[in-house]
ROLO-571932 format. One line per field, with one value per residue (C-alpha): residue number from 1; residue in three letters; x, y, z. Coordinates in steps of 0.1 Angstrom, whole numbers, plus 2048, in hexadecimal, padded with zeros to 3 digits. Last residue first. Example, Ala and Ser with C-alpha at 12.3 -4.5 7.8 and 13.67 -1.06 7.14 Angstrom:
num c(2|1) $
residu c(SER|ALA) $
east c(889|87B) $
north c(7F5|7D3) $
up c(847|84E) $
***
This chain:
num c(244|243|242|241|240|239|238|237|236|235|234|233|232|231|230|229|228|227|226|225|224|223|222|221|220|219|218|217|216|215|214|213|212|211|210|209|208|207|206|205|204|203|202|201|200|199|198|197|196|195|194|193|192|191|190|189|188|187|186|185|184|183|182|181|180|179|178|177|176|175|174|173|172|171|170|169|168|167|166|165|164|163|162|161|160|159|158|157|156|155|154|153|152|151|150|149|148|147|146|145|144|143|142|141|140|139|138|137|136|135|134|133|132|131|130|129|128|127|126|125|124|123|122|121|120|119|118|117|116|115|114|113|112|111|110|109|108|107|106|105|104|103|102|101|100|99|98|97|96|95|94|93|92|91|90|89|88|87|86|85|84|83|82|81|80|79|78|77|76|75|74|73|72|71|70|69|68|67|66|65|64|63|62|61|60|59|58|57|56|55|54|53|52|51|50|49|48|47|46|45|44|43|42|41|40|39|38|37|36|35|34|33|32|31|30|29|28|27|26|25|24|23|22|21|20|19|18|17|16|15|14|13|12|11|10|9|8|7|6|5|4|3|2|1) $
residu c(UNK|UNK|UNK|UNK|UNK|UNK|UNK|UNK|UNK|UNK|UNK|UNK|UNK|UNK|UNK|UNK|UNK|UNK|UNK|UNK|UNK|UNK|UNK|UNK|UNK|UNK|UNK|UNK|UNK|UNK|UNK|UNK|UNK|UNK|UNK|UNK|UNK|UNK|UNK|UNK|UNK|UNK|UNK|UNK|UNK|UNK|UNK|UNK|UNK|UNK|UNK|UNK|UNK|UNK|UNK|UNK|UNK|UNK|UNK|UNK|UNK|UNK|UNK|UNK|UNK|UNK|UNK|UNK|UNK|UNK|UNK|UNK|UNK|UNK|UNK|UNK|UNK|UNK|UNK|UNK|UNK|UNK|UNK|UNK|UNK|UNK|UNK|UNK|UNK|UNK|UNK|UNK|UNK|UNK|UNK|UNK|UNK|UNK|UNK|UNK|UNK|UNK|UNK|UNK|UNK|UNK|UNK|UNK|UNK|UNK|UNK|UNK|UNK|UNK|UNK|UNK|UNK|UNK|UNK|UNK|UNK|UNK|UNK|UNK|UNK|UNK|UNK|UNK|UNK|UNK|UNK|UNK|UNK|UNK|UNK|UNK|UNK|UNK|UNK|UNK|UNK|UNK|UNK|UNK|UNK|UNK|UNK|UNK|UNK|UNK|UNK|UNK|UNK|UNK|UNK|UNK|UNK|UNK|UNK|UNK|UNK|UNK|UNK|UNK|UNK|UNK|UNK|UNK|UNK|UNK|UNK|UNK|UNK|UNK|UNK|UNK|UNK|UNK|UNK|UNK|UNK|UNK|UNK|UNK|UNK|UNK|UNK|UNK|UNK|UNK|UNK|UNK|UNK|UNK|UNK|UNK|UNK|UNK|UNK|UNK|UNK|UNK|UNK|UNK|UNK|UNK|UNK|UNK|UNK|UNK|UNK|UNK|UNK|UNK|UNK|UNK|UNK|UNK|UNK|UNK|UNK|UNK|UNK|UNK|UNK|UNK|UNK|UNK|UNK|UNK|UNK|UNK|UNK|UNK|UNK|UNK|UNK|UNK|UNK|UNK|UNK|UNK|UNK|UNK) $
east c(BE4|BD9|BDD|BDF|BC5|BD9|BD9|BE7|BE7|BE5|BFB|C24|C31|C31|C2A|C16|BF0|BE8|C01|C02|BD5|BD8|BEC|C0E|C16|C37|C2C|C1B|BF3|BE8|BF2|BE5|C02|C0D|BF4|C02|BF9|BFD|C04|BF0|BF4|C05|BFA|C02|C25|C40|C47|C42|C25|C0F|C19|C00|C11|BF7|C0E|C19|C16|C2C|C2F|C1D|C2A|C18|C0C|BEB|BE6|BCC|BB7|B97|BAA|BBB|BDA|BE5|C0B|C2A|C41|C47|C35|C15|C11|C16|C36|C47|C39|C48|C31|C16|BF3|BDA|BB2|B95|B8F|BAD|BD2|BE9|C0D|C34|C55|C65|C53|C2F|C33|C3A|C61|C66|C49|C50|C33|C15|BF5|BD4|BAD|B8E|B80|B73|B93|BAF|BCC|BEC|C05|C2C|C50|C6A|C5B|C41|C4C|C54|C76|C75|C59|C4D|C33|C0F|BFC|BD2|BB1|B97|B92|BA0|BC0|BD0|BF5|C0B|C2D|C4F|C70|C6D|C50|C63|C63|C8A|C86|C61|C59|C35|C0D|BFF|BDD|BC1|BA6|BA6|BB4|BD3|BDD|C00|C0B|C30|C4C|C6F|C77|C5E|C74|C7D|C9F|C94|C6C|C5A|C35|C11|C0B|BE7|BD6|BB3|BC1|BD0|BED|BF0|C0D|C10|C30|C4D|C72|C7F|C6D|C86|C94|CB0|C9A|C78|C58|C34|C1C|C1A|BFF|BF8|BE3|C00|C0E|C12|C08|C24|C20|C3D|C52|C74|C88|C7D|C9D|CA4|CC7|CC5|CA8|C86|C68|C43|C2A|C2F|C1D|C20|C43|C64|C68|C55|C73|C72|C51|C56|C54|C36|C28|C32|C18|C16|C10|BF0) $
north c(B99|BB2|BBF|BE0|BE7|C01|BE5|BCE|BB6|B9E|BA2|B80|B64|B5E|B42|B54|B4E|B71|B81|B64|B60|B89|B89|B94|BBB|BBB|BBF|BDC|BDE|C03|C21|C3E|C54|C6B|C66|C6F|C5B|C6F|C5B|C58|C73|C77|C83|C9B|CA9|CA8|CC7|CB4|CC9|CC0|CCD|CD6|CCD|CB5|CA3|CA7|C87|C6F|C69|C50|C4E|C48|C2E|C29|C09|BFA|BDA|BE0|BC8|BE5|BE8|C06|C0C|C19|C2F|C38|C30|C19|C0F|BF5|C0A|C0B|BFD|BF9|BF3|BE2|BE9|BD0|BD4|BC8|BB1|BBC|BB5|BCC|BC4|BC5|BD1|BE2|BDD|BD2|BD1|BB2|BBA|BBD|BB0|BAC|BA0|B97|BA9|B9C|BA6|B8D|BA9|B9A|B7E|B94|B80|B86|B79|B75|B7A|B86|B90|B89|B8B|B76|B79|B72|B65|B5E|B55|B50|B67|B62|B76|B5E|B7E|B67|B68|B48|B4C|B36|B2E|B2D|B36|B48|B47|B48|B2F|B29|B27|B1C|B11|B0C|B0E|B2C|B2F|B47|B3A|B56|B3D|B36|B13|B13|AFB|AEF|AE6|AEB|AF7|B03|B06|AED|AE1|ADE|ADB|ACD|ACD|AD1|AF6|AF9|B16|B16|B2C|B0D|B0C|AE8|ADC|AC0|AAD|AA6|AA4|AB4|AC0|AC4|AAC|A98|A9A|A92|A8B|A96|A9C|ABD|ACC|AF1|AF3|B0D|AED|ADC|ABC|AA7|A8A|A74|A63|A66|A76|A88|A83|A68|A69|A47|A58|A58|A4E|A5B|A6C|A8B|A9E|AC2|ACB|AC0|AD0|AF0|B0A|AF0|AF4|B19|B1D|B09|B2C|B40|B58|B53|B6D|B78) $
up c(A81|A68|A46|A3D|A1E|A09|A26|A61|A7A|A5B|A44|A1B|A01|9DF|9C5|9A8|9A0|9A4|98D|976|973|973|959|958|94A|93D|91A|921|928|918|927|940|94B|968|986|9A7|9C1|9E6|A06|A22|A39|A5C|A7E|A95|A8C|AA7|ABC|ADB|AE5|AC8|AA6|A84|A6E|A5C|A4A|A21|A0F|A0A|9DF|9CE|9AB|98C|971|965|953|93A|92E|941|95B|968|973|98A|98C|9A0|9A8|9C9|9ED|9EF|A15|A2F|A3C|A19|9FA|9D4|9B6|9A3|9AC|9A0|98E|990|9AF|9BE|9BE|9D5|9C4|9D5|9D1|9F3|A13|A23|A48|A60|A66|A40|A28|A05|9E7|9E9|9EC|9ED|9E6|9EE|A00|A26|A1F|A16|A0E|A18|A02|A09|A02|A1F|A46|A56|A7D|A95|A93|A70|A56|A38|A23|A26|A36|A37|A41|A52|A69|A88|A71|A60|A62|A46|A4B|A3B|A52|A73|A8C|AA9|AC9|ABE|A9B|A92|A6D|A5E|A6A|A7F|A8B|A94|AA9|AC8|ADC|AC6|AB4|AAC|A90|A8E|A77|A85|AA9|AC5|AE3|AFE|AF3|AD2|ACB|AAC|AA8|ABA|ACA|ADE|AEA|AFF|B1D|B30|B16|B03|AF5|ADD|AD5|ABC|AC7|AE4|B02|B20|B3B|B25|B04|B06|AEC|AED|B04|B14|B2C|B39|B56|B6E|B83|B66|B57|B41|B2D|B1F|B00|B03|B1F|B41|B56|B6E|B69|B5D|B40|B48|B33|B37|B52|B61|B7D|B88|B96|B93|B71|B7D|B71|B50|B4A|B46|B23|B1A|B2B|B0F|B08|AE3|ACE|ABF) $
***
């Protein structure tokens, strides 16, 4: 869920609603103060020459609730967002974006932590599966899974590069049976059949091709290492998507 903004338009209403706190000569909001506007929200926190500066806590009249750092009116620094629908973000903000380190807790209980850019995951992180206890980490770009990553399951891991949320090249199955099948997952062919644009009408998943069954090599971590590793990374979205 994103935020709707409406801390963003106190200053439009700055001679409206009610406010009570510290002033500056110019009669300017300025230290500590509370603010109700015209539209239900409410902020309390610190001022900065007439706009929210400093640490404070926001709350939106449909249920949701910010409390950290603003700059010049905008969410900047460390913050947590509370949202209606009881999701939650905790880390950095960048100009009312999520950007930097932070972890999203999903109404699902599912969880990203890693992080972001522009709103968006986006770098190292882990999504963890809460309903199936599985995880990938790995790279995200522009709030997909991309480039080198691993899909860890009760019993076994795949190891291996991802494009579009989804398995694509070479990669490899490890099992905890003590073996490893390596292959390639190549695009598979679309239905062709073609719509009135002349575009095909859906797409497939892609296709693993199995090419050799081996023993654990040497560069095979274990799955206390693999697991256990520092990294950050979907909720909205699998092979389970995740979702946000």
């Amino acid at each position: 869920m994103s935020e709707t903004g409406s801390d963003e338009v106190e200053s439009e209403y700055s001679k409206l609603g009610t406010y009570d706190g510290e002033r500056n000569e110019a009669g300017e909001r300025h230290g500590a103060g509370e603010a109700h506007l015209p539209n239900g929200d409410t902020y309390r926190g610190q001022y900065e020459s007439g706009r929210r500066h400093g640490t404070g806590t926001y709350h939106f009249k449909n249920g949701a609730r910010y409390v950290g750092n603003y700059s010049q009116n905008k969410k900047h620094g460390q913050g947590t967002f509370y949202y209606p629908d009881g999701s939650k973000y905790e880390g950095s903000w960048a100009e009312d974006l999520r950007q930097g380190h932070g972890v999203y807790t999903y109404p699902n209980a599912d969880v990203y932590d890693g992080e972001w850019l522009h709103h968006m995951r986006h770098g190292r992180g882990v999504y963890h599966h809460r309903d199936t206890g599985s995880k990938y980490q790995g790279s995200w770009m522009n709030g997909k899974m991309e480039s080198s990553g691993e899909y860890i399951h009760a019993n076994h891991r795949y190891e291996g590069t991802f494009a579009n949320n989804t398995p694509r090249g070479p990669g490899r199955y490890v099992f905890d049976v003590g073996c490893e099948l390596h292959g390639e997952h190549l695009p598979a062919e679309q239905d062709q059949a073609e719509g009135d644009s002349g575009e095909a009408s859906s797409a497939a998943d892609p296709t693993w091709i199995p090419k050799s069954l081996t023993g654990l090599t040497a560069s095979t971590p274990s799955r206390e290492t693999s697991a256990g590793e520092k990294v950050e990374a979907s909720a909205e979205a699998g092979p389970e998507t995740p979702s946000v």
